[in-house]
N, C-alpha and C positions, 0 to 999 in steps of 0.2 A: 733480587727483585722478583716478589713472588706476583700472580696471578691478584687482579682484585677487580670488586662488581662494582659498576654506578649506575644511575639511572640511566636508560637512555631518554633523556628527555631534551628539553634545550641545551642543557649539559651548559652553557655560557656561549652558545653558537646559536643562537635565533637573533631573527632581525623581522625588520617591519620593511615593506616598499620592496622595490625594485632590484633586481642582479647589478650590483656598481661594474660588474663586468670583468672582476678579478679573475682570473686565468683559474680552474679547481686542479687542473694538473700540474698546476706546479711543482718545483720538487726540493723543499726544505732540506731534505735531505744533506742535498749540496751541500748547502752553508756550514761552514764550522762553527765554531765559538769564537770569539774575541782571544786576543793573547791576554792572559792576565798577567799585567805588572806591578800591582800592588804590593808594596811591603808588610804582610800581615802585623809589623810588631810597629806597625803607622797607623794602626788602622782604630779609628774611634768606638769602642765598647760601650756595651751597654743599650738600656732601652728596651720595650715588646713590640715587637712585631705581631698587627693583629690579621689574621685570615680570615675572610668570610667563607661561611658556606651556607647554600640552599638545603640541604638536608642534614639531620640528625645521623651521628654516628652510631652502627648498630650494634651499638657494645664496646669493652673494651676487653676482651677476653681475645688473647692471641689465637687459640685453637678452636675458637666455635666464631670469628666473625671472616668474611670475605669481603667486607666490604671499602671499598676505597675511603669514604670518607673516614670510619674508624683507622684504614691503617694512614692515613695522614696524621693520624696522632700519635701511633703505634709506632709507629717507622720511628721515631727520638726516644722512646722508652728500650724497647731493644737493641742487640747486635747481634751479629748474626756472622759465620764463619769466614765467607768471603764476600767481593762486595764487585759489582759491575760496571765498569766506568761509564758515565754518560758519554760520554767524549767518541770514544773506538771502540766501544764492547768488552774491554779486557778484562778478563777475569782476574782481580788485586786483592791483595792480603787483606782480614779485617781480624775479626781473634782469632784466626788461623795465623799461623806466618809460614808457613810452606804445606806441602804436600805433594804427593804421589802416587800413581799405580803404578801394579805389578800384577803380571797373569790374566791381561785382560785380549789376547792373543788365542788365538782357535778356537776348533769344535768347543763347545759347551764350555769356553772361558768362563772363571768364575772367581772377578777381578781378586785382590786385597787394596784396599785405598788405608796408607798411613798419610796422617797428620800430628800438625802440632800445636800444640795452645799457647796463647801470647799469654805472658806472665805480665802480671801486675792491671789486670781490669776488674772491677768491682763492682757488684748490684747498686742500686739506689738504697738499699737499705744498709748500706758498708760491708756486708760481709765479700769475701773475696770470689770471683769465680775460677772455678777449678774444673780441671781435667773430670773428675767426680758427674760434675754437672753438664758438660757437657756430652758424658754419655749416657749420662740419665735422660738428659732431656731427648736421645735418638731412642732408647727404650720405652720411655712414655709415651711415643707418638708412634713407636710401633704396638705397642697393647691397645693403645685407645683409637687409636685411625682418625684421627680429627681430618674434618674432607677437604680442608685447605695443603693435609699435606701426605693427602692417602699415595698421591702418583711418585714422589719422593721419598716414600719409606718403603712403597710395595719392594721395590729389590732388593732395599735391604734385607742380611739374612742376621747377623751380628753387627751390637759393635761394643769395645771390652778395652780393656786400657792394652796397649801396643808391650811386646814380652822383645821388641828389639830397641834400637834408640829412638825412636817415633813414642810420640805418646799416646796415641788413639791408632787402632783398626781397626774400619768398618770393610766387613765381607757381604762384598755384593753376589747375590744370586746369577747376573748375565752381565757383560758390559754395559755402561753406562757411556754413551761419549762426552755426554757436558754433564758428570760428576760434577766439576767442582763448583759451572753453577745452578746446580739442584740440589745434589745431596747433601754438598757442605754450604748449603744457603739457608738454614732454614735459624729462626729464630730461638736465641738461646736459653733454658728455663734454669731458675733457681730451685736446684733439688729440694733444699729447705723448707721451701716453698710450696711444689707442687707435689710433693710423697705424698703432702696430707690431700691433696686432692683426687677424690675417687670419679667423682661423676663433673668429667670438665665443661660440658655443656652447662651444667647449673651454673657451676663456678660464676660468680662474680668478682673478679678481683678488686672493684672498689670498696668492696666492703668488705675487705681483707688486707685494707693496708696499702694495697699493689694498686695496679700492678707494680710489680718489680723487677728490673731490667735491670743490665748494664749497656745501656744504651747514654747516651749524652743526657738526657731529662727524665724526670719523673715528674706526673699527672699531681699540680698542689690544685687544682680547681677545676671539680668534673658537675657539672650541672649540664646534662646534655638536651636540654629545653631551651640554655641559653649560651653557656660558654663554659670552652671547655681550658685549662693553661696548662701548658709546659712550661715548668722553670731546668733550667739548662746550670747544669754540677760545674765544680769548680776546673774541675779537670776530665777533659776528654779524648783522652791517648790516642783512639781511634781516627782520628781528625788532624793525628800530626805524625804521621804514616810517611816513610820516605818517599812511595809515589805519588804522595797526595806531595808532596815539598817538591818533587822535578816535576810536577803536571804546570804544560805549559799555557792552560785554561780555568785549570781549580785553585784554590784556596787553601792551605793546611793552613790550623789554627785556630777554626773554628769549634761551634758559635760562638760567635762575637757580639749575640743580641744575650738579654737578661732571659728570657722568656718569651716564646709566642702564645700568642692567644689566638683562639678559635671560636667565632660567634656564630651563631644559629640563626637564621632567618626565615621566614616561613616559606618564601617565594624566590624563584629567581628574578622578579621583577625588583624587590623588596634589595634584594642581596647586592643588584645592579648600580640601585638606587642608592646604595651605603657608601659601595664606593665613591658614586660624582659625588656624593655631600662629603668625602673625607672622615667618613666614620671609621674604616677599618682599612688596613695599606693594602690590600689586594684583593682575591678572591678568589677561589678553588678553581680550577682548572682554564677557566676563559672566560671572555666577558662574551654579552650578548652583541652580534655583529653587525646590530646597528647605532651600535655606542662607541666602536673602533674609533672612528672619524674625531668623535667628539673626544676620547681621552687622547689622542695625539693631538690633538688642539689646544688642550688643555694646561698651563701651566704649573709642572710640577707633578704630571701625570706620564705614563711611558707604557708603552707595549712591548712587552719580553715576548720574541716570536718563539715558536719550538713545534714540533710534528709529533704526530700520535701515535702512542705505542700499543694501540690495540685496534678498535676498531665499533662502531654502532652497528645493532641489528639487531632482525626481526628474526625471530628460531620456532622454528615446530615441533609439535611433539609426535614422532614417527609411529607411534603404540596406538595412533589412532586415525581410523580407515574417515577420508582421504589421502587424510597427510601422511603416512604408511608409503606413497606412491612416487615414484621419482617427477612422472608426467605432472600429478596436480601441482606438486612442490615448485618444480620451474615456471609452472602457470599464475604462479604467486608471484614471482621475478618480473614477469612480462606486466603485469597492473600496477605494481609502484614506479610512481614518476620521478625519477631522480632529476631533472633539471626543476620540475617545482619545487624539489628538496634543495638542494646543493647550489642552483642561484636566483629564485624567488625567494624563497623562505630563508636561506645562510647567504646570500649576496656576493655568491662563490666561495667564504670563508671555509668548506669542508670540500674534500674532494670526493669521486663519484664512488661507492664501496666495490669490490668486485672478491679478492680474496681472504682468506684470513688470517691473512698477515699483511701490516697496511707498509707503506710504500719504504718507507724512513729501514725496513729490512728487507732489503732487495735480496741478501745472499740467499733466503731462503722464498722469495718470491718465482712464480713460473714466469712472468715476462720480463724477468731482470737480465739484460746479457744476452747474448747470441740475438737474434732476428727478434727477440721482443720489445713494444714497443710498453713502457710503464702506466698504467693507466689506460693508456688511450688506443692501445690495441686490438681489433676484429676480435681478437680469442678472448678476451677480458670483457667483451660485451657481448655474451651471449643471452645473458637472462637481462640487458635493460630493459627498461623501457616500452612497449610495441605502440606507438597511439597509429589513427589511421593515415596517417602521413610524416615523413621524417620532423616536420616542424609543427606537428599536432599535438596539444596535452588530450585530443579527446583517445581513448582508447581503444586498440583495434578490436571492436568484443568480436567480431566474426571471424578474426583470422585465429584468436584463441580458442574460439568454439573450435575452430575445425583443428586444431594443434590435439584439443582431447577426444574431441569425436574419433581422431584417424588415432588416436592412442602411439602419439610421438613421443620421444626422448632427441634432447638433447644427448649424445654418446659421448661426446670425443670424435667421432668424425665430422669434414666438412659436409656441408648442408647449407639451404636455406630456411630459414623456420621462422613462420607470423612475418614475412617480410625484409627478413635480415639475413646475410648469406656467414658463416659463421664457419671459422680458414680451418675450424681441426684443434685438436689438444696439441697446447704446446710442448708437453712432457709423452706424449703416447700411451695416456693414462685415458681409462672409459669410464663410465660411467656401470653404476652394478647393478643396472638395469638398461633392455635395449628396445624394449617395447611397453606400451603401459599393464601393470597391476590389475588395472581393474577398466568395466566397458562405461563409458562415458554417452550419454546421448543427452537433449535438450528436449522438453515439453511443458505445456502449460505450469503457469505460475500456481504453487499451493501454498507454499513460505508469507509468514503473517509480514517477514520483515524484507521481500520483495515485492510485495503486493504495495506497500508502504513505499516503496522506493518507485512502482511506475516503473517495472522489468517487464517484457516481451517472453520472456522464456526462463526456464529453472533447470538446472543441473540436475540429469538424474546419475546415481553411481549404481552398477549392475541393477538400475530397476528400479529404485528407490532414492527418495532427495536425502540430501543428506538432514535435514530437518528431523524425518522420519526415521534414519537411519539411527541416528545421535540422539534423539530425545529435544532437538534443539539446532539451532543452526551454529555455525563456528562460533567461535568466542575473539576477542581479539582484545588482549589485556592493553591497557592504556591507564599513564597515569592522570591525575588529575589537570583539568585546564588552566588551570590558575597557575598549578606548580610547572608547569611545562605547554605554554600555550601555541609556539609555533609544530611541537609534537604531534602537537592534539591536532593541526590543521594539517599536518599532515595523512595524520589517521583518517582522520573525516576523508581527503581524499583518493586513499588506497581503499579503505573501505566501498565509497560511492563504485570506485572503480571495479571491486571484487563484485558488487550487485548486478553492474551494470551486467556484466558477464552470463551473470545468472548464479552464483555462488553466495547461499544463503550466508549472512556475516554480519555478525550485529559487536560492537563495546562492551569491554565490562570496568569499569575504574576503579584503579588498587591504587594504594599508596607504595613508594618505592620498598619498602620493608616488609609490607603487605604482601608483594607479589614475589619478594624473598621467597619468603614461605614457600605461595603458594606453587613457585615452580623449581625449586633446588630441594624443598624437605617433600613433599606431597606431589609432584609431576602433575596437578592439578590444571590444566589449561592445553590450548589448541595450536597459538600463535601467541608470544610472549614478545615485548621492547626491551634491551637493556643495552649497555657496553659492555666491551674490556680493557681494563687498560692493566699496565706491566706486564704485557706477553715477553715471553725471552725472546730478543734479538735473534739466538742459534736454534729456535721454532720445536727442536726433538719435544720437550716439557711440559711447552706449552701444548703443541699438538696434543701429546699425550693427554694431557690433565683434560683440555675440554673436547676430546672426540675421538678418543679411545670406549672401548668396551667398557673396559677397567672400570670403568668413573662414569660410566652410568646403572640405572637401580635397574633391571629386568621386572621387577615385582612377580619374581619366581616363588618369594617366598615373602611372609607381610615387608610392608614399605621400608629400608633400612631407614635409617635416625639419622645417617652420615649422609650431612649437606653436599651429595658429590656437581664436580663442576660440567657432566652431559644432562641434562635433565630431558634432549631432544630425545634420547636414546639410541642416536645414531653408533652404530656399530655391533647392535646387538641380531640388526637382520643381515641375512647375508648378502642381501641385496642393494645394501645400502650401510658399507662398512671402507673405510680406511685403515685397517685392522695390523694391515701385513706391515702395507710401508710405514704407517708410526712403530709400530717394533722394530722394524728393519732401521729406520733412522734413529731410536731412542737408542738403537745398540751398538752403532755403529762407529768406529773410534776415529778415521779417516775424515778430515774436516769436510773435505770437497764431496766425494761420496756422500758424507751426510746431508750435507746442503743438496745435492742431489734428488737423495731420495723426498728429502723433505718437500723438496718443487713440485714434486709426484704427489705425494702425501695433498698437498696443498692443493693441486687441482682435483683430483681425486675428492675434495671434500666439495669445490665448488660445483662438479658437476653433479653428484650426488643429491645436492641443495638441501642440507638440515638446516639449514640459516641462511638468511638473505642479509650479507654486507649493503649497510647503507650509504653509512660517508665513512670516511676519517679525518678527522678531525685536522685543521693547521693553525695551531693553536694562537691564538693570542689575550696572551697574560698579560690584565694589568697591572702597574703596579704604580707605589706613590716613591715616583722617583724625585720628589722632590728633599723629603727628610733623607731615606735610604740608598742607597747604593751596593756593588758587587753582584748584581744579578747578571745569573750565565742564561743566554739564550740558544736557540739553533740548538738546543739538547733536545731529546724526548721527553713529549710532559712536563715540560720548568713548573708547572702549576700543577703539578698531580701526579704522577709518576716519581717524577724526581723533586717535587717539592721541597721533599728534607736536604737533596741537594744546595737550592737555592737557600734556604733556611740556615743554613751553615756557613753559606758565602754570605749572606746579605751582611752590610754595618751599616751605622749611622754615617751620614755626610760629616767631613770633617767640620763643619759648622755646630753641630749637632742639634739640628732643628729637631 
């Protein structure tokens, strides 16, 4: 389960009216799955299963797209080495059937991982896949560094057909502790295929035939304006795996549908809309959460509950003076109102964001275990909310002025700050800053788009508004209102709220593939919206990939081409770097230790503040349980993450409406 981008927009979590008063700390987590007892060889075949989604796939090219809705299609055209159970985390066979290290023990350990390749799995296009191909495909992604899988291949140093009974060794440069799922996860290419391909960015593989996988399906209808199919191969070995047969939750045997289908819709209003009228059986990730009521109302309609496996937010780009600063950064935390987010605007359907990693992975969370409380914790709300009374949405602007005027940080130690008394880092981790960057004072309005808002006073930074500073006042990317309209209300009221302050801050509206670009290829923007969703459960990878050095551009030299996943460019100052402890956890082979450092890693990034955690998501999927049946819930992401999961379980009702 690799890494992938969505909008952050309504994402299928907006609603209309009032907080129904849902508990946002809840904890999914709990819930397991159902026992599945179904007999697969009972189970009625055939049929498409159709999916909605709000946005266009940005491609289908495995090495140049990140983005979730593409790998919702991508995820059935390939396979990939080994595979991570929704259920427990376990790392389980998929064309791997075993593997190992060795030498990954002391000073300057420098592992060997043998593996071995499942015989008898085959492209869509018949040819067989081979050992050949699978270490071509670790050699071609080490030449070309495609930036979905730069943090994945940097260690590698080789890998060559195995000269013992193993068939493949790859030699890592340091220890890796979750090897088997990063390095041996990655998706697998047809040499055949891709030799002839030089410049994999161009590459289009619809107009080459492909793509071509040995995955369960291959792509017979791409028209990505309207709809896109998977039709599903006669035979799918992967899918009849002996842990998938003792899994006392999953399904072997699947898919048991003909093909799914993927439709395009322009809005999520639109998309919402397909569902009640029974146009399409479900719909990407969650519905909007004031439609819940209505499809559990509904006959022949059903909500597949599941918890989120990343996380919404807002990210700064650190390469640009304010945002450079730990103090302005946190000061950003204190003017978003998370109860207007999470139960005005989600009706509690999301819970309150705080680190990054959302709650459903406690091993690697700081308030998981010992004296932490999940969510709802003093040390997990340091950067809420500040309005001027605990049950105020108005904002405290005088207690923030004087937060940057006095040139505070939130550290790691207790304190109280803007009103809130705040118990200390859980982990004994600080912040890499303990006083502010730069000198902050407040005087007359000069900003066109303060003057306009009826502010009292203007932020000056060492002397200067930042207006004058920048050429302009902040930027604050936002998608369109149509396509994301309780986002956009939100926006409008973080924004009023940064004015109110005195912080010049005005809109700019991108479309989600737009603002692609404009903030993973070009670092182009101030303040960016997006999600994540498939972060790793065991946190080293994920950390790594989005808030390591590694993986972001410095622009030391012209802008690289490689879409990497830091664009905030946190970790490049040293002021504002998680640097140690992600290497120290990415290396570390000791599960407990690593979970350890990871807790550290994790606060360490929260008090730094490159991103502000919004919500995380508690999913609900819906679906048309009226024809269909087999859908696992209480997983991560049943609707987006693990999609292809449920996609594999789903059948027709033995009726076969």
């Amino acid at each position: 389960m690799a890494l992938t981008l969505a909008g952050c927009s309504d994402g299928g979590n907006s609603g209309d009216g009032q907080s129904t008063g849902n508990d946002s700390s809840s904890e999914t987590e709990n819930d397991t799955p159902a026992q599945n007892t179904t007999d697969p060889n009972e189970v009625t075949r055939g049929g498409t299963f159709t999916v909605g989604m709000d946005q266009q796939p940005k491609g289908i090219n495995p090495l140049s797209t990140s983005s979730a809705y593409s790998w919702s299609i991508l995820d059935f055209v390939y396979c990939w080495g080994t595979t991570i159970d929704p259920v427990n985390f376990n790392v389980n066979p998929s064309a791997y059937t075993e593997w190992t290290v060795e030498n990954a023990e002391g000073d300057d350990a420098s592992p060997d991982v043998y593996f071995n390749v499942r015989d008898g799995l085959t492209f869509s296009d018949g040819e067989d896949l081979t050992v050949e191909d699978v270490i071509f495909t670790y050699n071609y992604m080490m030449e070309k560094k495609p930036g979905r899988y730069v943090s994945a291949m940097e260690p590698v140093e080789t890998v060559e057909e195995a000269d013992n009974d193993w068939d493949v060794h790859m030699k890592l440069a340091q220890p890796i502790g979750t090897y088997d799922s990063t390095q041996l996860q990655v998706p697998l290419l047809p040499k055949h295929v891709w030799e002839n391909v030089d410049d994999y960015q161009a590459y289009q593989p619809q107009e080459n035939g492909g793509p071509i996988g040995a995955g369960p399906g291959e792509i017979t209808t791409y028209s990505p304006d309207t709809a896109i199919e998977v039709t599903f191969r006669d035979e799918a070995p992967l899918q009849n795996l002996q842990w998938l047969k003792d899994h006392e939750n999953l399904l072997a045997g699947g898919p048991f549908i003909d093909s799914v289908r993927f439709k395009i819709y322009g809005s999520q209003s639109a998309l919402t809309q397909a569902f009640l009228n029974g146009e399409i059986d479900t719909l990407y990730s969650s519905i909007e959460t004031s439609k819940v009521e209505q499809v559990q109302n509904t006959e022949g309609m059903s909500i597949v509950k599941g918890y989120d496996t990343g996380y919404a937010h807002y990210s700064f780009n650190l390469r640009r003076t304010p945002l450079d600063d730990t103090t302005f950064r946190q000061v950003l935390g204190f003017a978003y109102d998370d109860i207007y987010w999470t139960q005005q605007l989600q009706r509690g359907y999301v819970q309150e964001g705080d680190f990054v990693m959302p709650p459903g992975y406690s091993a690697v969370r700081p308030d998981a275990g010992g004296d932490g409380e999940l969510l709802t914790g003093a040390a997990t709300q340091a950067f809420t909310f500040r309005g001027v009374d605990a049950s105020s949405s108005e904002v405290n602007v005088e207690g923030i002025r004087q937060f940057l005027t006095d040139g505070q940080v939130v550290t790691g130690e207790s304190g109280s700050f803007v009103g809130m008394d705040y118990p200390g880092s859980l982990t004994d981790v600080s912040a890499g800053q303990s006083e502010a960057k730069h000198d902050y004072t407040f005087g007359p309005v000069e900003s066109s788009v303060l003057q306009d808002a009826d502010v009292d006073q203007e932020i000056r930074v060492n002397g200067e508004t930042i207006t004058s500073m920048n050429d302009g006042p902040l930027q604050m990317l936002i998608y369109p209102a149509k396509d994301s309209p309780k986002a956009a209300q939100m926006v409008e009221r973080y924004v009023n709220n940064l004015r109110s302050v005195g912080i010049p801050i005005e809109r700019k509206v991108m479309t989600f593939n737009t603002m692609l670009n404009a903030v993973y290829a070009n670092e182009e923007f101030d303040i960016f919206p997006m999600s994540w969703s498939s972060l790793s459960p065991f946190g080293a990878s994920s950390l790594y990939s989005l808030f390591h050095s590694d993986n972001a551009d410095d622009h030391s030299e012209d802008n690289t081409d490689t879409l990497l996943n830091n664009p905030m460019g946190y970790g490049l100052f040293e002021d504002a770097s998680a640097d140690d402890l992600i290497s120290q956890c990415r290396t570390e082979m000791d599960t407990e230790t690593r979970n350890n450092l990871a807790k550290q890693a994790v606060e360490q990034i929260y008090l730094d503040f490159p991103t502000m955690i919004n919500s995380y998501s508690q999913v609900q999927w819906p679906v048309n349980s009226g024809k269909w049946t087999g859908f696992v819930g209480n997983i991560p992401g049943p609707g987006d993450s693990y999609l292809g999961t449920n996609i594999n379980q789903v059948h027709l009702k033995d009726s076969g409406n």
